[in-house]
TORKOL-4160 file (C-alpha; in steps of 0.2 Angstrom, whole numbers, padded with zeros to 4 digits, m for minus):
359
<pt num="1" X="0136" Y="m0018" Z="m0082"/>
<pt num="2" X="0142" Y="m0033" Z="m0070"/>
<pt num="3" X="0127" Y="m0045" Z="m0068"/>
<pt num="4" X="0119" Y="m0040" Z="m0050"/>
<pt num="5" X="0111" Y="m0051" Z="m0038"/>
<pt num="6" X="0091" Y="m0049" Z="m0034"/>
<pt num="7" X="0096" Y="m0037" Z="m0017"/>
<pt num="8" X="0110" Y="m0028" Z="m0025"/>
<pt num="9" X="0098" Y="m0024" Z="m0041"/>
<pt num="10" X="0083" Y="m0020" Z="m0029"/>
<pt num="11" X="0094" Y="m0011" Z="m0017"/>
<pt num="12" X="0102" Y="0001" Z="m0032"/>
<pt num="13" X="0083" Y="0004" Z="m0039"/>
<pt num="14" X="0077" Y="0011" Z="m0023"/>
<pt num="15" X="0092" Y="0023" Z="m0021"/>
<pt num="16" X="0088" Y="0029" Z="m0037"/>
<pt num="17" X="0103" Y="0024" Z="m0047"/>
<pt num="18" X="0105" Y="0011" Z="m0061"/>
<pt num="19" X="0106" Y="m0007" Z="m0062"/>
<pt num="20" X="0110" Y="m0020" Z="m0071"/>
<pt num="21" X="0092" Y="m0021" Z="m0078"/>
<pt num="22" X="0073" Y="m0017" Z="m0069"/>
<pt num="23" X="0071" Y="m0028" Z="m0053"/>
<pt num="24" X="0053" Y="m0035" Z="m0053"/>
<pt num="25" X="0041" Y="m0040" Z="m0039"/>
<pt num="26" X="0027" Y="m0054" Z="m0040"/>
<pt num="27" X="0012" Y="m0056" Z="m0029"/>
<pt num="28" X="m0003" Y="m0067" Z="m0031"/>
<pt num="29" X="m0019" Y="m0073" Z="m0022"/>
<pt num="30" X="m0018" Y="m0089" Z="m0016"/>
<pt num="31" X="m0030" Y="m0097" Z="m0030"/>
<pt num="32" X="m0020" Y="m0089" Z="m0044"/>
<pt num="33" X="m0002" Y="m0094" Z="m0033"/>
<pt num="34" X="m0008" Y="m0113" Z="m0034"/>
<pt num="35" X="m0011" Y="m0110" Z="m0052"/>
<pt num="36" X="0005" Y="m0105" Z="m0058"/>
<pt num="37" X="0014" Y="m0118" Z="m0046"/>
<pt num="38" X="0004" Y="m0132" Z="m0058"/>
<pt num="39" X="0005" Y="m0122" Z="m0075"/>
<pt num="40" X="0023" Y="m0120" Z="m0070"/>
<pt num="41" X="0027" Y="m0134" Z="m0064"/>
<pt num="42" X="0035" Y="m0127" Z="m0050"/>
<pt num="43" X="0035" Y="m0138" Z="m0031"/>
<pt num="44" X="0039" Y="m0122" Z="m0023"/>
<pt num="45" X="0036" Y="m0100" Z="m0018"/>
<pt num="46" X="0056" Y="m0104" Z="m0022"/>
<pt num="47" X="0054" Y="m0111" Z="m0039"/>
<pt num="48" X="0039" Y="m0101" Z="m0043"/>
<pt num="49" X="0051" Y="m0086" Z="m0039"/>
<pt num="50" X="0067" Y="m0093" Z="m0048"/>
<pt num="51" X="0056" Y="m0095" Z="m0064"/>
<pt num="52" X="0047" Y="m0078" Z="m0065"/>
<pt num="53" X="0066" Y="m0069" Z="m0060"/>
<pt num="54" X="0057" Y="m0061" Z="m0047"/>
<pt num="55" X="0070" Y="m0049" Z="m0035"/>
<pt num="56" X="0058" Y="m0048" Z="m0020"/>
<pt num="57" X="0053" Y="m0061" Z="m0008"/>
<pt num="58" X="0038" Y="m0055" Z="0006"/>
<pt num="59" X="0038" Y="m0064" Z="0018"/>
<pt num="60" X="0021" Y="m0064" Z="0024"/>
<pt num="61" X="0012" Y="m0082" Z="0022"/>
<pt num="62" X="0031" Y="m0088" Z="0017"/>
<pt num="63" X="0043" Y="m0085" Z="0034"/>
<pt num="64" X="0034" Y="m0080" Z="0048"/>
<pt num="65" X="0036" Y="m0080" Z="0068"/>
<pt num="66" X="0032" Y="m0095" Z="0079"/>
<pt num="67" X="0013" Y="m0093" Z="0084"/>
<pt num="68" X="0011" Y="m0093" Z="0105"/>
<pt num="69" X="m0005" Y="m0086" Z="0109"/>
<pt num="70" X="m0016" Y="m0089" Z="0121"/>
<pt num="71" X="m0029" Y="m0092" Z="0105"/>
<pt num="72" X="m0028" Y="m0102" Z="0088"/>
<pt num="73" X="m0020" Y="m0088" Z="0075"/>
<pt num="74" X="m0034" Y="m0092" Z="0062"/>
<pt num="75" X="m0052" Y="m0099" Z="0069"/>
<pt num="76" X="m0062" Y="m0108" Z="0057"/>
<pt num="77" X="m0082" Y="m0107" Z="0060"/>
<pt num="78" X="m0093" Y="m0122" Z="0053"/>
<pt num="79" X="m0098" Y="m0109" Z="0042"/>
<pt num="80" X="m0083" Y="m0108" Z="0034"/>
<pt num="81" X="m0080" Y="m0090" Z="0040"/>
<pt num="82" X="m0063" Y="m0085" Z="0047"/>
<pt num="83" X="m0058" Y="m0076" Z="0062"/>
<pt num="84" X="m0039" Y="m0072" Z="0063"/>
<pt num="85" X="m0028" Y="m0066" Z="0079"/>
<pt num="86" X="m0033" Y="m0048" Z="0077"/>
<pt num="87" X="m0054" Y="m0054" Z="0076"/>
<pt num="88" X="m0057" Y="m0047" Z="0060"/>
<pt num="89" X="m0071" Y="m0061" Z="0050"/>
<pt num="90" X="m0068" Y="m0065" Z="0029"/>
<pt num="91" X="m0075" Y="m0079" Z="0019"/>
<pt num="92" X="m0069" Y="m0086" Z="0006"/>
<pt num="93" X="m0082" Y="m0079" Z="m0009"/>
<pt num="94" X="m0083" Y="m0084" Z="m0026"/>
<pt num="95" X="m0081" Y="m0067" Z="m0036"/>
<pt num="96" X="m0084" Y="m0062" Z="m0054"/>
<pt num="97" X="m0061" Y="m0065" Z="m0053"/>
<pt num="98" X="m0065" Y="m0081" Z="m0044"/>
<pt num="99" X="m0063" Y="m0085" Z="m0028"/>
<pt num="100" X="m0057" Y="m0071" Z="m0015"/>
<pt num="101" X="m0057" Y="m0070" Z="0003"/>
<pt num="102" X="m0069" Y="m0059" Z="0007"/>
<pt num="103" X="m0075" Y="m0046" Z="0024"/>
<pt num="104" X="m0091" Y="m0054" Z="0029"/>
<pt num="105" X="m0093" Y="m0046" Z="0046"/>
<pt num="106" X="m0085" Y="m0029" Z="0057"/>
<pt num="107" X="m0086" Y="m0037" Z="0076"/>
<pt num="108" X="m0083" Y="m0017" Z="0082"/>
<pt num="109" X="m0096" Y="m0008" Z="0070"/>
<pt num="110" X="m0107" Y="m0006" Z="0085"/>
<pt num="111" X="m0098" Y="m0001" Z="0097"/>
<pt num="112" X="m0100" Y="0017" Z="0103"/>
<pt num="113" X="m0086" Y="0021" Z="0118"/>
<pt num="114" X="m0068" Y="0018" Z="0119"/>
<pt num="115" X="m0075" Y="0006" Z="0135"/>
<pt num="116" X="m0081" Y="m0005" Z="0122"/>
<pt num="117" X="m0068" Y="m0006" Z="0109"/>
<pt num="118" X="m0054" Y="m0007" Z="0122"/>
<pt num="119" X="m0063" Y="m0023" Z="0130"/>
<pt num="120" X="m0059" Y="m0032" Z="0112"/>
<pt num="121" X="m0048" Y="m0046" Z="0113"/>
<pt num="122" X="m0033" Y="m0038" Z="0107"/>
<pt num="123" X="m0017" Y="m0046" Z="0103"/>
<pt num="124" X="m0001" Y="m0043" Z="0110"/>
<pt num="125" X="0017" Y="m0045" Z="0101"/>
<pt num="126" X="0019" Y="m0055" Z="0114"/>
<pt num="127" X="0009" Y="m0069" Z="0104"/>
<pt num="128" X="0022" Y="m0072" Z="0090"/>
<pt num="129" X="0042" Y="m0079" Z="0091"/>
<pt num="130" X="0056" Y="m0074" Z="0083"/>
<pt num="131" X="0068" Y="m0085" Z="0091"/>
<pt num="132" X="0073" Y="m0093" Z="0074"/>
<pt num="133" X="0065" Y="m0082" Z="0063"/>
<pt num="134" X="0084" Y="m0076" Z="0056"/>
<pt num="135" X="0088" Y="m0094" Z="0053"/>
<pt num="136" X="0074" Y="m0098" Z="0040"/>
<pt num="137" X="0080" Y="m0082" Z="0032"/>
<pt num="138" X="0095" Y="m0094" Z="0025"/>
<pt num="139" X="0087" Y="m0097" Z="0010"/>
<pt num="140" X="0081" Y="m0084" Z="0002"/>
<pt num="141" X="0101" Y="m0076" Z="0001"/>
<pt num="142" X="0102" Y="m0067" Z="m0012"/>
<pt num="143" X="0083" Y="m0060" Z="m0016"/>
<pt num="144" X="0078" Y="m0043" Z="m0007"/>
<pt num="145" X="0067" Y="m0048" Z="0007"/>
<pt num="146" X="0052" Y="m0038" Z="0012"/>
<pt num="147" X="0041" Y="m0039" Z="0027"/>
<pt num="148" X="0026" Y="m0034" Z="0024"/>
<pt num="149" X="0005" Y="m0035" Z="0033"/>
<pt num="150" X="0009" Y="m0017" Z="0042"/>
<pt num="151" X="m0004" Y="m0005" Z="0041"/>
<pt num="152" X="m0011" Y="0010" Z="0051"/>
<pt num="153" X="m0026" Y="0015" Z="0045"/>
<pt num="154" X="m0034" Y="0001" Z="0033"/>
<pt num="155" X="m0036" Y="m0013" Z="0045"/>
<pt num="156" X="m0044" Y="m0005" Z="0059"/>
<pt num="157" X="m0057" Y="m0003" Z="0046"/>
<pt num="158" X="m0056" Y="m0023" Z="0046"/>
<pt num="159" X="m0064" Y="m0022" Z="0062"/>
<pt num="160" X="m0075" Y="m0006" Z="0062"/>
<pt num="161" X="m0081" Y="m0006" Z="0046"/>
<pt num="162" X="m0074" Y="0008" Z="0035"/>
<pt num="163" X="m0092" Y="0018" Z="0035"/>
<pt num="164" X="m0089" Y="0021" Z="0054"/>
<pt num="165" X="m0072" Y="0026" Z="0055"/>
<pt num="166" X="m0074" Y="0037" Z="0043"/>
<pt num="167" X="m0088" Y="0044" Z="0053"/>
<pt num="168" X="m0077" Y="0041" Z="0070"/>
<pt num="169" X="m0064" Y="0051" Z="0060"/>
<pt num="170" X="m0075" Y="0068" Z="0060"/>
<pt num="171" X="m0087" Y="0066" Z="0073"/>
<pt num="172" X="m0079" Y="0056" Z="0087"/>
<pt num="173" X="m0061" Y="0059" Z="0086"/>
<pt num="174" X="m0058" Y="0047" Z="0101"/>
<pt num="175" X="m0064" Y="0032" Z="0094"/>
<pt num="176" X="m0053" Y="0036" Z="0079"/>
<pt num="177" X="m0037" Y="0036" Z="0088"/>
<pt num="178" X="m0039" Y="0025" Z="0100"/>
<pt num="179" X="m0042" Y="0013" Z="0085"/>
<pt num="180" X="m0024" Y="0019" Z="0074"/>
<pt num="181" X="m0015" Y="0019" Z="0090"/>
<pt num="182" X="m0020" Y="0002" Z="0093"/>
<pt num="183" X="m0015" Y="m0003" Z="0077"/>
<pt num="184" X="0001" Y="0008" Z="0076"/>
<pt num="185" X="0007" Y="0003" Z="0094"/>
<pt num="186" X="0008" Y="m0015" Z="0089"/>
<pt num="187" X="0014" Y="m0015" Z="0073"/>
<pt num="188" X="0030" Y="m0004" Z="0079"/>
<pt num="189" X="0033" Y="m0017" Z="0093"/>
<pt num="190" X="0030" Y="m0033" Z="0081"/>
<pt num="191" X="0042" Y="m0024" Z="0066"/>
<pt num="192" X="0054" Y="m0020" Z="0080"/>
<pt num="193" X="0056" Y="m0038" Z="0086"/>
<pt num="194" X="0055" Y="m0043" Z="0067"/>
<pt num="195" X="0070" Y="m0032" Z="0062"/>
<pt num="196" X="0079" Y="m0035" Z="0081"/>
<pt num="197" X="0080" Y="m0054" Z="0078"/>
<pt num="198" X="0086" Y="m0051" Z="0060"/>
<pt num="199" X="0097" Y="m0038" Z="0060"/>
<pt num="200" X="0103" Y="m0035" Z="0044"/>
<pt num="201" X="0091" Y="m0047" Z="0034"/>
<pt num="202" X="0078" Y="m0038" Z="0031"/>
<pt num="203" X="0079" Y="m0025" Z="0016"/>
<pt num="204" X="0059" Y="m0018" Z="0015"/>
<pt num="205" X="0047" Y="m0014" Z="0027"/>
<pt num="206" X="0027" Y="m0012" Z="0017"/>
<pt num="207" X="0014" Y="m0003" Z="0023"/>
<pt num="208" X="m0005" Y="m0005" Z="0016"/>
<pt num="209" X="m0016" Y="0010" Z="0021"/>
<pt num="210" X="m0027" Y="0014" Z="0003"/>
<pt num="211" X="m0032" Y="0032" Z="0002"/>
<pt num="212" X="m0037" Y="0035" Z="m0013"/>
<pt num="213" X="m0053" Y="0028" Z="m0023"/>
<pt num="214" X="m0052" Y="0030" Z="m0043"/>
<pt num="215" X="m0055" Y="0048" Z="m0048"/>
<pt num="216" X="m0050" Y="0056" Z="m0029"/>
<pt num="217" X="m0043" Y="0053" Z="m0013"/>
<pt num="218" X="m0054" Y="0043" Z="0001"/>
<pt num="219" X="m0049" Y="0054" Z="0015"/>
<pt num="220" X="m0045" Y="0073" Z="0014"/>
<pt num="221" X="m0028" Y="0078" Z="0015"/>
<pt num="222" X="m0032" Y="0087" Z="0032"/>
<pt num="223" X="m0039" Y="0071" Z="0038"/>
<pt num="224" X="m0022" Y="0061" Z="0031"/>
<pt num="225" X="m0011" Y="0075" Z="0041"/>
<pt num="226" X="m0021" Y="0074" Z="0060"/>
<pt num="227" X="m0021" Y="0053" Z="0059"/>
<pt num="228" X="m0013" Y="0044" Z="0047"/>
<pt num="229" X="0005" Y="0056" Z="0045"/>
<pt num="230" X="0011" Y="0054" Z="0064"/>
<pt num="231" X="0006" Y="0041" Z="0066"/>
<pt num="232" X="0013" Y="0032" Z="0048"/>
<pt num="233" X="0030" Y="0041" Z="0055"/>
<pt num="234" X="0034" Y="0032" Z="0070"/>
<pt num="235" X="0033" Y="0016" Z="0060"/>
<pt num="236" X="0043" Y="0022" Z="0045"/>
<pt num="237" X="0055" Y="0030" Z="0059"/>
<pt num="238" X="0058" Y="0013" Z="0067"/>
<pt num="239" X="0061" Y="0005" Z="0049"/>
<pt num="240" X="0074" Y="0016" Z="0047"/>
<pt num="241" X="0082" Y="0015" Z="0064"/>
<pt num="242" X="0085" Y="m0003" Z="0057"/>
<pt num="243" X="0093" Y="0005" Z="0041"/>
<pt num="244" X="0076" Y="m0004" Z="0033"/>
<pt num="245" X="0069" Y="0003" Z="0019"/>
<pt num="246" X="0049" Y="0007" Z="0017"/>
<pt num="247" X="0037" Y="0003" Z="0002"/>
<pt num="248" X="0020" Y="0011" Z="0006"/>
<pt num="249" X="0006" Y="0003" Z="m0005"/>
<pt num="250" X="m0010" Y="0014" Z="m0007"/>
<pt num="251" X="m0021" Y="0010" Z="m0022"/>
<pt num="252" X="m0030" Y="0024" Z="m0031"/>
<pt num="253" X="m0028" Y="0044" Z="m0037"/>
<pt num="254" X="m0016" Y="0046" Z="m0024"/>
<pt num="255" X="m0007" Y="0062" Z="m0032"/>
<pt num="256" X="m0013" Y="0075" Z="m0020"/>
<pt num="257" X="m0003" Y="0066" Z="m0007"/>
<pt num="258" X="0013" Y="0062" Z="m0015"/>
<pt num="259" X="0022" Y="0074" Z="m0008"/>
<pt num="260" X="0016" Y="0071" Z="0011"/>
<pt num="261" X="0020" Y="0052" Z="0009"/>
<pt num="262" X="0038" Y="0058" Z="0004"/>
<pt num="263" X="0038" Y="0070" Z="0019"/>
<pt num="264" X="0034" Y="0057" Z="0031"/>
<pt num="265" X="0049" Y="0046" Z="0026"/>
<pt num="266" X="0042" Y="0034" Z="0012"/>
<pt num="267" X="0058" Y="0028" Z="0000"/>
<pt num="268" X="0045" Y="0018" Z="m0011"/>
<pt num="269" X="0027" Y="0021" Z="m0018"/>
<pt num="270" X="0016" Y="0006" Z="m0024"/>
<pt num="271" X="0006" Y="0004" Z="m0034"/>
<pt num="272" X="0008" Y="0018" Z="m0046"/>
<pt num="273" X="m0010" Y="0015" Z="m0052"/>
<pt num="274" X="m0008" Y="0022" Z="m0069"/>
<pt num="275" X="m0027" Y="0020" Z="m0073"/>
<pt num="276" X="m0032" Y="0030" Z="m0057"/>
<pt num="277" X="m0036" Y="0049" Z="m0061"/>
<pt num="278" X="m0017" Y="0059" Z="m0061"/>
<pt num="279" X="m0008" Y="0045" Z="m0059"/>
<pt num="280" X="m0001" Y="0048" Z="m0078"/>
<pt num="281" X="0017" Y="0036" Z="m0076"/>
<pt num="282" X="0028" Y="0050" Z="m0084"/>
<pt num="283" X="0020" Y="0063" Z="m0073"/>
<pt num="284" X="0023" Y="0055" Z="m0058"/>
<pt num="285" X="0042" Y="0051" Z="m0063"/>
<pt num="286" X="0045" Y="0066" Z="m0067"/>
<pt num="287" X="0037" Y="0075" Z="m0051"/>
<pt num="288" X="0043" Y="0063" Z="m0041"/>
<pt num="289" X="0057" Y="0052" Z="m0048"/>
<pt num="290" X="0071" Y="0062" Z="m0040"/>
<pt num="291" X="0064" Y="0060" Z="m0024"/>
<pt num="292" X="0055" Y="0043" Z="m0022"/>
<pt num="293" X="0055" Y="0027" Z="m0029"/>
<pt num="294" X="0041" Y="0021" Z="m0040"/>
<pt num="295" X="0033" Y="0001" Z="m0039"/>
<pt num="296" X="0022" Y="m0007" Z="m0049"/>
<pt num="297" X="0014" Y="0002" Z="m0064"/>
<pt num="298" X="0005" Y="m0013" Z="m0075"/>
<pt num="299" X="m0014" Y="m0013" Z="m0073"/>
<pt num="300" X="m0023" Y="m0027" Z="m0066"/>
<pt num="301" X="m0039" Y="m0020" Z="m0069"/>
<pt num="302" X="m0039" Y="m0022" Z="m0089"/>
<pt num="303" X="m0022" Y="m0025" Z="m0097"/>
<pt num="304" X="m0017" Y="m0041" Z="m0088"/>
<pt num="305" X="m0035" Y="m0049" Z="m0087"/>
<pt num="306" X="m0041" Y="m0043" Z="m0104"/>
<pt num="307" X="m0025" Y="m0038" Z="m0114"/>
<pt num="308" X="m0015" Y="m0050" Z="m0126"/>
<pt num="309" X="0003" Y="m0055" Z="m0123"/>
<pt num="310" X="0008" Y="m0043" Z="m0133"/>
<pt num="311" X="0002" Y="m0030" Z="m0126"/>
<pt num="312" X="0006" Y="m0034" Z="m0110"/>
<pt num="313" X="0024" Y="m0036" Z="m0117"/>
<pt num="314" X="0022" Y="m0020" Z="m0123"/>
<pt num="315" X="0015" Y="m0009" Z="m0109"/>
<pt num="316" X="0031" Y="m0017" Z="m0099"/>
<pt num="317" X="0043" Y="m0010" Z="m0109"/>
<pt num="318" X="0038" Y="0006" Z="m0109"/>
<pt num="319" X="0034" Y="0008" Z="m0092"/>
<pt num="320" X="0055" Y="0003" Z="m0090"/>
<pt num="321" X="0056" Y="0015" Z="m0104"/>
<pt num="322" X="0047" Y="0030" Z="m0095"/>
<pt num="323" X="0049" Y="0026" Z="m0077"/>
<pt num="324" X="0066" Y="0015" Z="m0077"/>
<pt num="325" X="0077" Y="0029" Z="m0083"/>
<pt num="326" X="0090" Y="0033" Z="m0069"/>
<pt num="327" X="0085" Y="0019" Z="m0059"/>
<pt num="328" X="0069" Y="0021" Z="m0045"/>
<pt num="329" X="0059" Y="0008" Z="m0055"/>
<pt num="330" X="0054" Y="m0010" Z="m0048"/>
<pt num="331" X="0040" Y="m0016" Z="m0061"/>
<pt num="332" X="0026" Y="m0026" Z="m0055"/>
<pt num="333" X="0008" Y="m0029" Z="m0057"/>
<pt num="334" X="m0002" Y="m0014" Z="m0048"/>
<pt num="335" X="m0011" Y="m0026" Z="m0036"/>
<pt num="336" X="m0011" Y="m0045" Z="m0032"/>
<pt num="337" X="m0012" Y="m0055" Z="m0049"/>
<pt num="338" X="m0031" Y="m0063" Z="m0047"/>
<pt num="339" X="m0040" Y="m0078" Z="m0057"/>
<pt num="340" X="m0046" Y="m0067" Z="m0071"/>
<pt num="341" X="m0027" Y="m0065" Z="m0076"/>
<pt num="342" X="m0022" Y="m0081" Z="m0087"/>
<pt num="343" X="m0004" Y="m0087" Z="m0085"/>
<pt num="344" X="m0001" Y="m0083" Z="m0101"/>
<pt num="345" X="0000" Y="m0063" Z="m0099"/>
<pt num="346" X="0009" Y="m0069" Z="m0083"/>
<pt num="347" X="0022" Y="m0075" Z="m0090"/>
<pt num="348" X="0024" Y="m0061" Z="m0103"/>
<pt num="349" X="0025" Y="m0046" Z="m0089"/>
<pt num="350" X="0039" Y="m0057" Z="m0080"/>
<pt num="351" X="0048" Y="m0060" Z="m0098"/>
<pt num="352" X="0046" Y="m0042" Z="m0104"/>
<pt num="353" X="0062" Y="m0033" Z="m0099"/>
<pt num="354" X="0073" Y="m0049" Z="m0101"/>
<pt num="355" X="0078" Y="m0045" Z="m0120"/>
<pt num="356" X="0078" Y="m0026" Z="m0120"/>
<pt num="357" X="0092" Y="m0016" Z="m0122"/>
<pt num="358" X="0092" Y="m0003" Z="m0107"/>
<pt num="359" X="0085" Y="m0005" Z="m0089"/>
């Protein structure tokens, strides 16, 4: 088969059909990204990309709108604590991984009216510029680009603490969507001026909403149906309007939902958790291959931290052996590669597919 580029090969995958070999996608927390750039001895997310032959580029942190806010986009307190546009607080903690950007506070966890949550300073898309946002696209021709921070459900927990809007979700159905709408409102308009100033550009749209713990789902399928499904819809809906594919990203034993995801419009599941409780690789493809495709599949819980080269080389391969087949495979770590990962099982997940002799 003719040599593809990184959007053709990425492109073929999600539509299901087979390409010249198993795109892969890459994703790091920064300490670990600064890492590899020196392990590497790469100068640039370019170079960094070039060397792994990573297909996907997210643009998140890497091309973003101009900034015109009334309000820095990121506050830094004395403290080091860190308030960004939307008033959610992390800290930078260091972890039994290493250091990770951590929630330290829920500015809305009191609140107890939609009074008082709608007198938040909420941002507007009005706050960010896309004037030359198509322009910096120039140099990533040739990778399949993603836009990715979208999300419906998990970050208004960001900011009202996931304990209350659980609670918000059964006992004060107000709160709750007045929080996903918020959320969901914005993220339409700001994807919609993403895509309108890029028309064309932009392959992936990824949604982050985890719903499911290890062993079982974190909402009930009844709850995902009344507030996440709609509302997942209309942003899904306006991807495609734009001819944009959608990746949506929940960790966790997630099977019970598989089929409402695919209802819903989703072209592309990640992570495919394999050490999450039903989420058996060749189960999942064989359910759901026909219909979806799959992201992700090597564990970052115990195989890349704690496993050899080797195995890691191994477990690649046959997860392009089992879930590659057909096409509807991009492999990737299952979550973003953290400290406790050395750069040598790095480098064997990104050099696992290169000498085998079927994608």
């Amino acid at each position: 088969m003719q040599a593809m580029t990184s959007r053709e090969r990425v492109l073929t995958v999600v539509h299901r059909e087979q390409a010249d070999r198993v795109p892969v996608d890459f994703a790091a927390n920064p300490a670990t990204l600064e890492r590899l750039l020196s392990n590497l001895g790469c100068a640039t997310h370019y170079q960094l990309l070039q060397r792994l032959r990573a297909d996907i580029v997210d643009l998140r942190g890497v091309v973003d709108p101009v900034w015109r806010g009334p309000k820095p986009c990121n506050h830094v307190f004395p403290d080091g604590t860190k308030e960004n546009f939307w008033g959610w607080r992390t800290k930078v903690m260091e972890t039994a991984t290493g250091p990770e950007e951590s929630f330290c506070e829920f500015p809305l966890a009191g609140c107890t009216s939609v009074k008082e949550l709608a007198a938040h300073d909420w941002p507007s898309p009005d706050w960010f510029d896309f004037t030359d946002f198509a322009a910096r696209l120039d140099e990533w021709n040739g990778f399949a680009v993603m836009a990715s921070g979208a999300s419906i459900w998990q970050h208004p927990t960001f900011l009202r603490g996931i304990d209350n809007l659980l609670v918000d979700m059964m006992a004060d159905p107000e709160l709750a969507d007045f929080l996903l709408d918020t959320f969901t409102d914005f993220y339409v308009a700001y994807f919609d001026r993403m895509f309108s100033a890029a028309p064309g550009r932009i392959d992936i749209l990824r949604i982050a909403d985890d719903l499911g713990m290890q062993d079982r789902l974190l909402i009930s399928p009844e709850l995902f149906a009344q507030y996440v499904a709609p509302r997942l819809r209309r942003l899904i809906d306006m991807a495609h309007h734009h001819g944009i594919k959608v990746m949506f990203h929940s960790c966790g034993a997630i099977l019970p939902l598989i089929d409402d995801l695919i209802a819903v419009g989703v072209d592309i599941l990640d992570p495919l958790q394999v050490t999450a409780n039903g989420m058996d690789p060749a189960t999942i493809k064989t359910r759901f291959g026909s219909r979806l495709c799959l992201h992700g599949a090597m564990d970052t819980q115990y195989l890349l931290p704690q496993g050899s080269p080797d195995d890691v080389r191994r477990t690649a391969r046959q997860m392009i052996e089992i879930l590659g087949d057909g096409g509807g495979f991009i492999l990737s770590p299952s979550h973003v590669l953290q400290t406790d990962v050395p750069t040598k099982n790095i480098l064997a997940l990104y050099e696992a597919e290169r000498n085998m002799g079927k994608a």
